[in-house]
PDB file with SEQRES, HELIX, SHEET and CRYST1 records, atoms N, CA, C and O in Angstrom:
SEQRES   1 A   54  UNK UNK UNK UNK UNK UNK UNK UNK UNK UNK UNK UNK UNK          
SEQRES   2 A   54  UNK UNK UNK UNK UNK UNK UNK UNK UNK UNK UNK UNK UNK          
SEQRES   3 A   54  UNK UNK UNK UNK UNK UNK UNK UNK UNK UNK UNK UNK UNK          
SEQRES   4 A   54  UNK UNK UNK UNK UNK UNK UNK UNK UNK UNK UNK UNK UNK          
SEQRES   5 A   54  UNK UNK                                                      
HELIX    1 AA1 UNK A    3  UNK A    5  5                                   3    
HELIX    2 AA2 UNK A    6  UNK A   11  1                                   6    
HELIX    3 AA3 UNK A   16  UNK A   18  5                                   3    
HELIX    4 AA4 UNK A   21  UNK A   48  1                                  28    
CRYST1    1.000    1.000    1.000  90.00  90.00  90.00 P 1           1          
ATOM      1  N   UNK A   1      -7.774  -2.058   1.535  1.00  0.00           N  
ATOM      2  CA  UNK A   1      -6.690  -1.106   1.477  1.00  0.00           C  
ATOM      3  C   UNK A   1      -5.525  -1.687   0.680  1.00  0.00           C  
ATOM      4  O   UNK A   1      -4.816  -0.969  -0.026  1.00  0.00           O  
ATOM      5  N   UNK A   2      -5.286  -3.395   0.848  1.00  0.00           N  
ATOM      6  CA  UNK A   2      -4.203  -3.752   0.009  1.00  0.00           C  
ATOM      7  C   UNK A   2      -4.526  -3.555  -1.444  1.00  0.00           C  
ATOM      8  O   UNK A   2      -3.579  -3.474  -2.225  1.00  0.00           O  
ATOM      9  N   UNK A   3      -5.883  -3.460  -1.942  1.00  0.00           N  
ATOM     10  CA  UNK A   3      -6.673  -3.743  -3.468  1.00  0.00           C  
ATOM     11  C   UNK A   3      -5.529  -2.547  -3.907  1.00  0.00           C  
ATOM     12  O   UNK A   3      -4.717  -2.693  -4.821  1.00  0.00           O  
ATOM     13  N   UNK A   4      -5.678  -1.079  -2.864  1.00  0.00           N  
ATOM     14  CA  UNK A   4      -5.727   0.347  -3.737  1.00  0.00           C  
ATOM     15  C   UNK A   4      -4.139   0.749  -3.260  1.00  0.00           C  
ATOM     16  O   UNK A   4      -3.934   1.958  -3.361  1.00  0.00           O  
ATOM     17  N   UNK A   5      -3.302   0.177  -2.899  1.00  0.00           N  
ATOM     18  CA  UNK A   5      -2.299  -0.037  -3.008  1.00  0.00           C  
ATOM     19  C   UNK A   5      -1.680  -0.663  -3.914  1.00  0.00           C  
ATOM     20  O   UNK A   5      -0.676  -0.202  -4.458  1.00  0.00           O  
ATOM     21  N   UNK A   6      -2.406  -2.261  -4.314  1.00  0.00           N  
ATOM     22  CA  UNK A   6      -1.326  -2.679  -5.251  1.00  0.00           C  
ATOM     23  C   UNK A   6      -1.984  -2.132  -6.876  1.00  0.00           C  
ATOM     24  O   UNK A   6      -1.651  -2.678  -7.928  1.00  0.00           O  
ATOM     25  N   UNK A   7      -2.979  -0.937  -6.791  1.00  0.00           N  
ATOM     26  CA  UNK A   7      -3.651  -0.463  -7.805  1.00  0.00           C  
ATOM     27  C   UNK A   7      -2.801   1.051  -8.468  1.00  0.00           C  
ATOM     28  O   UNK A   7      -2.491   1.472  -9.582  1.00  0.00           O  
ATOM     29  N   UNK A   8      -2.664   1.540  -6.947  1.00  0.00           N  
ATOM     30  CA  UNK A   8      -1.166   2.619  -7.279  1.00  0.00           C  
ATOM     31  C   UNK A   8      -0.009   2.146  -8.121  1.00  0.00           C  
ATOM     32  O   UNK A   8       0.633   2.782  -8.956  1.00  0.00           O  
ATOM     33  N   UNK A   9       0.194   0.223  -7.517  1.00  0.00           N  
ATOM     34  CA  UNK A   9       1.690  -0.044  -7.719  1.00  0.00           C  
ATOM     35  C   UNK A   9       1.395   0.497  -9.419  1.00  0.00           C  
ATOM     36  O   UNK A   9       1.891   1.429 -10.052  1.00  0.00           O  
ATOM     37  N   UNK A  10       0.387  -0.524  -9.792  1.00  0.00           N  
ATOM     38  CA  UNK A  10       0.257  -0.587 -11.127  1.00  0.00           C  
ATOM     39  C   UNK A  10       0.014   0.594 -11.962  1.00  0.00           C  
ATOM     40  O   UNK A  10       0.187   0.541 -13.179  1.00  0.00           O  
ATOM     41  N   UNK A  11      -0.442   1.828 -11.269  1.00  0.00           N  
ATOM     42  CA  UNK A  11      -0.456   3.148 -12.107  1.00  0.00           C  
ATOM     43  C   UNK A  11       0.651   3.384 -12.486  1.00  0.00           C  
ATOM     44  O   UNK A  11       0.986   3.660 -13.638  1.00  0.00           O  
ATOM     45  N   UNK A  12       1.919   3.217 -10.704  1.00  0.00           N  
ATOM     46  CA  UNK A  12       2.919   3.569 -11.445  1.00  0.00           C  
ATOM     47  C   UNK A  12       4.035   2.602 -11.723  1.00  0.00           C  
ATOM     48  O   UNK A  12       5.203   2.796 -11.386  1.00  0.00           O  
ATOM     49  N   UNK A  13       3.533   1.416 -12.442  1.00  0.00           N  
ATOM     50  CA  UNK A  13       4.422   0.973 -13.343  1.00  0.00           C  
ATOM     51  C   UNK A  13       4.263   1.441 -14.514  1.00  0.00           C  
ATOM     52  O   UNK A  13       5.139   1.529 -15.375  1.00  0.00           O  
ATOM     53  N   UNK A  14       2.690   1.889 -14.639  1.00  0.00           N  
ATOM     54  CA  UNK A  14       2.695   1.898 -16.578  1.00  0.00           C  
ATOM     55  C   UNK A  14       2.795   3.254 -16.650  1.00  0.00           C  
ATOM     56  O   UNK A  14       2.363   3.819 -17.655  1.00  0.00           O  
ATOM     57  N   UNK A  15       3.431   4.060 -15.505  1.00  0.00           N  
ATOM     58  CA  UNK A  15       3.738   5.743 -15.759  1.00  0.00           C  
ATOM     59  C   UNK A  15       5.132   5.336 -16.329  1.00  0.00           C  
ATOM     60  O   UNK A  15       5.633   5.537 -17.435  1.00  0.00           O  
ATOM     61  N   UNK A  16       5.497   4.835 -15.452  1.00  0.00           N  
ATOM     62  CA  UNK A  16       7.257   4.513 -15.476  1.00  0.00           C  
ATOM     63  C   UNK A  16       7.409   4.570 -17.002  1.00  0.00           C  
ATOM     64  O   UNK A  16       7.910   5.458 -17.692  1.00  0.00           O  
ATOM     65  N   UNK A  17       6.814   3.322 -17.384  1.00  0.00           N  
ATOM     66  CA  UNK A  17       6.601   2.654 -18.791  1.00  0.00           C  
ATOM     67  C   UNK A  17       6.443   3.484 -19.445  1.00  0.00           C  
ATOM     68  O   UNK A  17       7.219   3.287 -20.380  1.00  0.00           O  
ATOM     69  N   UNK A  18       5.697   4.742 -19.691  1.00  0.00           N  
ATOM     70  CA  UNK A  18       5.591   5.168 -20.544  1.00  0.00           C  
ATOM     71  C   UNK A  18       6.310   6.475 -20.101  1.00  0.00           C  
ATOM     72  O   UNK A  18       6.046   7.226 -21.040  1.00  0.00           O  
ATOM     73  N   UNK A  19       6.910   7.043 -19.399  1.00  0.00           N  
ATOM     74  CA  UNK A  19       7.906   8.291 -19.248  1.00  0.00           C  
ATOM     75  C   UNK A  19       7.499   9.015 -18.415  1.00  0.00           C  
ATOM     76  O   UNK A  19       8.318   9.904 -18.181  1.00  0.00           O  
ATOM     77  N   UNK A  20       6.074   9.119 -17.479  1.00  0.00           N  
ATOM     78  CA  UNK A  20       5.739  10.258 -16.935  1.00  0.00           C  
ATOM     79  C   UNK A  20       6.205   9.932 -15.357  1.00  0.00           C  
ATOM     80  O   UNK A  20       5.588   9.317 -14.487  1.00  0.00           O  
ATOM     81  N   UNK A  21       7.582  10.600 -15.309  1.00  0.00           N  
ATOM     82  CA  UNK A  21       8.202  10.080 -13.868  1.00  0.00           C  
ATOM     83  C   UNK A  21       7.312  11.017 -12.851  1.00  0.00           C  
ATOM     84  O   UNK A  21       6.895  10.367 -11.893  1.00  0.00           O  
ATOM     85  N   UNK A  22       6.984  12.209 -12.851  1.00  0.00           N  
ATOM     86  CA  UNK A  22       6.536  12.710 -11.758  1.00  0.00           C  
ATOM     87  C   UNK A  22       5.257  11.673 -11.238  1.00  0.00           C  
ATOM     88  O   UNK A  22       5.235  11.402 -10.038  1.00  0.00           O  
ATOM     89  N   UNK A  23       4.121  11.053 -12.197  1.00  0.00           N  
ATOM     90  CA  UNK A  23       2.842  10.576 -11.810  1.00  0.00           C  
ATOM     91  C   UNK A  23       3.355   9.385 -11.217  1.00  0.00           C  
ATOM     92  O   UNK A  23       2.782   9.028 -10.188  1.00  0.00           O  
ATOM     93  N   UNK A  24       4.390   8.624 -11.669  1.00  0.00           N  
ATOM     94  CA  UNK A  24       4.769   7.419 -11.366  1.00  0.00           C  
ATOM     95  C   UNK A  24       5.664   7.512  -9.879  1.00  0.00           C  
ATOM     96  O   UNK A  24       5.730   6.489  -9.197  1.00  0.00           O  
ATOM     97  N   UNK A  25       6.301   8.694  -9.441  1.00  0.00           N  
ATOM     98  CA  UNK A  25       6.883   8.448  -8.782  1.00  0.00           C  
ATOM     99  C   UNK A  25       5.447   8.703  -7.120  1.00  0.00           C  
ATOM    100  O   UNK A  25       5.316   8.123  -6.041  1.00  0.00           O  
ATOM    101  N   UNK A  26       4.972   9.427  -7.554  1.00  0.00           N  
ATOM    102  CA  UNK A  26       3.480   9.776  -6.373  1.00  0.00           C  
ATOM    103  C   UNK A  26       2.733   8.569  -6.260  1.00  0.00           C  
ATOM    104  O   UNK A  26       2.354   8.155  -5.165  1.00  0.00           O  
ATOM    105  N   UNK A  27       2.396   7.718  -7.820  1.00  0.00           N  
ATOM    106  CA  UNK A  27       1.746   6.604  -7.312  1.00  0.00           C  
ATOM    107  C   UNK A  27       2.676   5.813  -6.354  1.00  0.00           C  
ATOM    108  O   UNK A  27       2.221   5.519  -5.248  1.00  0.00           O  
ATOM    109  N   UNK A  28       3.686   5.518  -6.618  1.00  0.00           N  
ATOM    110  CA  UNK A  28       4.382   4.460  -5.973  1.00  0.00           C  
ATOM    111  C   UNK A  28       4.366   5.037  -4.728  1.00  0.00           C  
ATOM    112  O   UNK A  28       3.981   4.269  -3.846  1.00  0.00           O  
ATOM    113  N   UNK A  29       4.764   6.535  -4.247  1.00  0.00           N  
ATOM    114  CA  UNK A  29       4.967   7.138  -3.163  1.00  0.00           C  
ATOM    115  C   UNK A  29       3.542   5.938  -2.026  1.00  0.00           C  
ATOM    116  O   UNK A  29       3.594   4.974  -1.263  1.00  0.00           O  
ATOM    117  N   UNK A  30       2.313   6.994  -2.717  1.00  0.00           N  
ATOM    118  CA  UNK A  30       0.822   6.466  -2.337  1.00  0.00           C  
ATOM    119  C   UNK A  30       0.833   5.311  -2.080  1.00  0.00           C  
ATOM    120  O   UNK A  30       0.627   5.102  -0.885  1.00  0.00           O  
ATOM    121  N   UNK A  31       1.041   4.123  -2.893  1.00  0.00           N  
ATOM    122  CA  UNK A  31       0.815   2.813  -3.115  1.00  0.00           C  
ATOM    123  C   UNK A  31       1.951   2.579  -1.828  1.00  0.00           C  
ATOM    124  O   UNK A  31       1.469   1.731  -1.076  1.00  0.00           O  
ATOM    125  N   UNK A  32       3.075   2.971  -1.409  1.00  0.00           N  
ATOM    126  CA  UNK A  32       4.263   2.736  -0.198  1.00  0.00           C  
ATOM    127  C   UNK A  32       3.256   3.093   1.101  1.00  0.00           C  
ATOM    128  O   UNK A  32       2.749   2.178   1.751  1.00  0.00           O  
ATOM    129  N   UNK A  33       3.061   4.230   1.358  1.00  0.00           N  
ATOM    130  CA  UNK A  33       2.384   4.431   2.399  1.00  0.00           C  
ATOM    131  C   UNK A  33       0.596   3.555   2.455  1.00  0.00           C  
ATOM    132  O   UNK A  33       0.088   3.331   3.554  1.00  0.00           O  
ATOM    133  N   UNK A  34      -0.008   3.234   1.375  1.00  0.00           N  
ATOM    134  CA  UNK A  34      -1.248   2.585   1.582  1.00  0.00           C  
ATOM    135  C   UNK A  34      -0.765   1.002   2.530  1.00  0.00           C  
ATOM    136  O   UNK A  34      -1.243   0.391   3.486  1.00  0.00           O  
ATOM    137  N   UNK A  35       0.464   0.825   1.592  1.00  0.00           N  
ATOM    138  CA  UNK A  35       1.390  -0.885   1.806  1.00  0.00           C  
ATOM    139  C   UNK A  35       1.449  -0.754   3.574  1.00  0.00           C  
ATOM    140  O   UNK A  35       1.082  -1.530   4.457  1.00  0.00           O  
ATOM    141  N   UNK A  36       2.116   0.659   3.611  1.00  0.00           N  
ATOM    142  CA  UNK A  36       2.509   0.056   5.284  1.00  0.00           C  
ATOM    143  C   UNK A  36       1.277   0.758   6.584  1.00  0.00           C  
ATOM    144  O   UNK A  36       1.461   0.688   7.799  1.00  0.00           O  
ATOM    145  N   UNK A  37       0.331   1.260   6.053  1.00  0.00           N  
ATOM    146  CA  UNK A  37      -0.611   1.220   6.999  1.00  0.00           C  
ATOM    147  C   UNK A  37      -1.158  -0.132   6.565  1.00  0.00           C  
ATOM    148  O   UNK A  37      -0.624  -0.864   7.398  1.00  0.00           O  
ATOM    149  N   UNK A  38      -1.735  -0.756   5.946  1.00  0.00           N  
ATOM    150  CA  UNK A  38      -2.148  -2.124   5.503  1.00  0.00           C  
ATOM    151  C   UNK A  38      -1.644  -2.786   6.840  1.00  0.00           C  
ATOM    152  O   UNK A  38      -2.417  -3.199   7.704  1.00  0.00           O  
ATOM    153  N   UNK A  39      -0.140  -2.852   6.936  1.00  0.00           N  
ATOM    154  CA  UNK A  39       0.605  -4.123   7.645  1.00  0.00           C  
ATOM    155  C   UNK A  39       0.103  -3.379   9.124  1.00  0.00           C  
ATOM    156  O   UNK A  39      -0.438  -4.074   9.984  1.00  0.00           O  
ATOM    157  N   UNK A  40       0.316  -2.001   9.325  1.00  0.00           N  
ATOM    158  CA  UNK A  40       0.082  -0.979  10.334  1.00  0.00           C  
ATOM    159  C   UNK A  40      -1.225  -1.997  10.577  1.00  0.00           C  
ATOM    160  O   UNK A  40      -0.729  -3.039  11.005  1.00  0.00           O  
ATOM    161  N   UNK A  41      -2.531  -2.137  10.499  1.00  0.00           N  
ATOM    162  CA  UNK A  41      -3.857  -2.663  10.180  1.00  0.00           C  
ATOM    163  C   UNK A  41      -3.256  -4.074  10.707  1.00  0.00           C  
ATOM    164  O   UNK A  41      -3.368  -4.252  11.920  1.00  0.00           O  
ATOM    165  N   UNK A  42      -2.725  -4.949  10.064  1.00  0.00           N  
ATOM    166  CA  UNK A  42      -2.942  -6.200  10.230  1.00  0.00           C  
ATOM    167  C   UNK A  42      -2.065  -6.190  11.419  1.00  0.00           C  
ATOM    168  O   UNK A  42      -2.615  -6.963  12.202  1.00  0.00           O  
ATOM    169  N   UNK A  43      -1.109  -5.776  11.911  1.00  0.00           N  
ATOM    170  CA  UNK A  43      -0.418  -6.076  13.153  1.00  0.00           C  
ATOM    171  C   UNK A  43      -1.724  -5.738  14.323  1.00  0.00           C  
ATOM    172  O   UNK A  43      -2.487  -6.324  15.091  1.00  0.00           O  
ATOM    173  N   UNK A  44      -1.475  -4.792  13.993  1.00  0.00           N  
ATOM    174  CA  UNK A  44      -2.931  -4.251  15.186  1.00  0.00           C  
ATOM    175  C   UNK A  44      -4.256  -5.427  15.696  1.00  0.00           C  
ATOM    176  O   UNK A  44      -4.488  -5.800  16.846  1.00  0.00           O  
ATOM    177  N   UNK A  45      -5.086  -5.883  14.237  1.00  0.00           N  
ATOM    178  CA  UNK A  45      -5.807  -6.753  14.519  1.00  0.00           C  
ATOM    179  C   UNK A  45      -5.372  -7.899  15.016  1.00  0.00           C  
ATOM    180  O   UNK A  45      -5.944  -8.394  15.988  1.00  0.00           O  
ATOM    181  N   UNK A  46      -4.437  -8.420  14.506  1.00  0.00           N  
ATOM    182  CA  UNK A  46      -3.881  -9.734  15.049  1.00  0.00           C  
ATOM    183  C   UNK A  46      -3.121  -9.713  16.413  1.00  0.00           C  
ATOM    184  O   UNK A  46      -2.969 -10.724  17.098  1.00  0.00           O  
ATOM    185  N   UNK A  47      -2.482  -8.000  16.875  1.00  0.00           N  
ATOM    186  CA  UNK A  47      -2.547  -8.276  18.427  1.00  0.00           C  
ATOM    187  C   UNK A  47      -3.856  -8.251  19.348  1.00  0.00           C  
ATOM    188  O   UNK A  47      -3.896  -8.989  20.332  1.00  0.00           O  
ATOM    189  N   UNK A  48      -4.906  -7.422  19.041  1.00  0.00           N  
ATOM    190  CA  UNK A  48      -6.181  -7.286  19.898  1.00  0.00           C  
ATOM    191  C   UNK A  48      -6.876  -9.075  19.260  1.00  0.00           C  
ATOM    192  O   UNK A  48      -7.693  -9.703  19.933  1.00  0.00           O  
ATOM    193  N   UNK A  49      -6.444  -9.484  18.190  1.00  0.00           N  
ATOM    194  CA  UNK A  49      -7.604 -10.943  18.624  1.00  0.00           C  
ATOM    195  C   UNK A  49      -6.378 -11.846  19.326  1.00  0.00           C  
ATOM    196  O   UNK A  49      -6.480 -13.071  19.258  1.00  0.00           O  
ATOM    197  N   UNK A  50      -5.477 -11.383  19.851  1.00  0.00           N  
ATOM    198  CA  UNK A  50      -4.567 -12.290  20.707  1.00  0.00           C  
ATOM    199  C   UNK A  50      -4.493 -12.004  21.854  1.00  0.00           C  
ATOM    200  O   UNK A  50      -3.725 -12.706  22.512  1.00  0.00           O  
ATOM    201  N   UNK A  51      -5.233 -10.882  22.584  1.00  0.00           N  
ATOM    202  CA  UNK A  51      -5.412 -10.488  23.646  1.00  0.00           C  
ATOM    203  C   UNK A  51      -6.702 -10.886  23.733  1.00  0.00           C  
ATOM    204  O   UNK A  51      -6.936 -11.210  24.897  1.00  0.00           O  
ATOM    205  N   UNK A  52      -7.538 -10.995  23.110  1.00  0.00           N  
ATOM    206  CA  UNK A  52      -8.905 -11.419  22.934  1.00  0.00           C  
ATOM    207  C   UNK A  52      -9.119 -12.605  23.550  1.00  0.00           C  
ATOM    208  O   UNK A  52      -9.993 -12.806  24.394  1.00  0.00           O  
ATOM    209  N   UNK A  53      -8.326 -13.404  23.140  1.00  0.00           N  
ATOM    210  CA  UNK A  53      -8.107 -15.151  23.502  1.00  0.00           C  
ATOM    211  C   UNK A  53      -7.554 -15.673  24.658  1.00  0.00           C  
ATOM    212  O   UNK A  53      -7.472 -16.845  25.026  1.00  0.00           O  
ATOM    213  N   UNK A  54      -7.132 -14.496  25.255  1.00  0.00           N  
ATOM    214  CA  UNK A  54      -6.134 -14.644  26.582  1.00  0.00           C  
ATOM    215  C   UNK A  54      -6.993 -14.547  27.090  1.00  0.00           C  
ATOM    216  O   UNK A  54      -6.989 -14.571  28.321  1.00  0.00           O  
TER     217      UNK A  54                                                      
END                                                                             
């Protein structure tokens, strides 16, 4: 999930780059929300394997 997040970032840098603000501003949108379910994901696992161990 982080791959196609930081794959958005990069769509929309080279939208930016080249002028097309609407595509650039959705990738980044996408690529924001992929970013924080990601962390959403890793908090989660790393509390259940810490309850795991208890």
């Amino acid at each position: 999930m982080l791959y196609y997040a930081l794959v958005f970032l990069v769509v929309a840098i080279i939208a930016g780059i080249f002028g097309f603000g609407g595509i650039a501003g959705a990738s980044a949108g996408i690529a924001q929300i992929l970013f924080f379910l990601f962390l959403a994901f890793l908090v989660i696992s790393l509390v259940l394997n810490f309850v795991r161990k208890v």
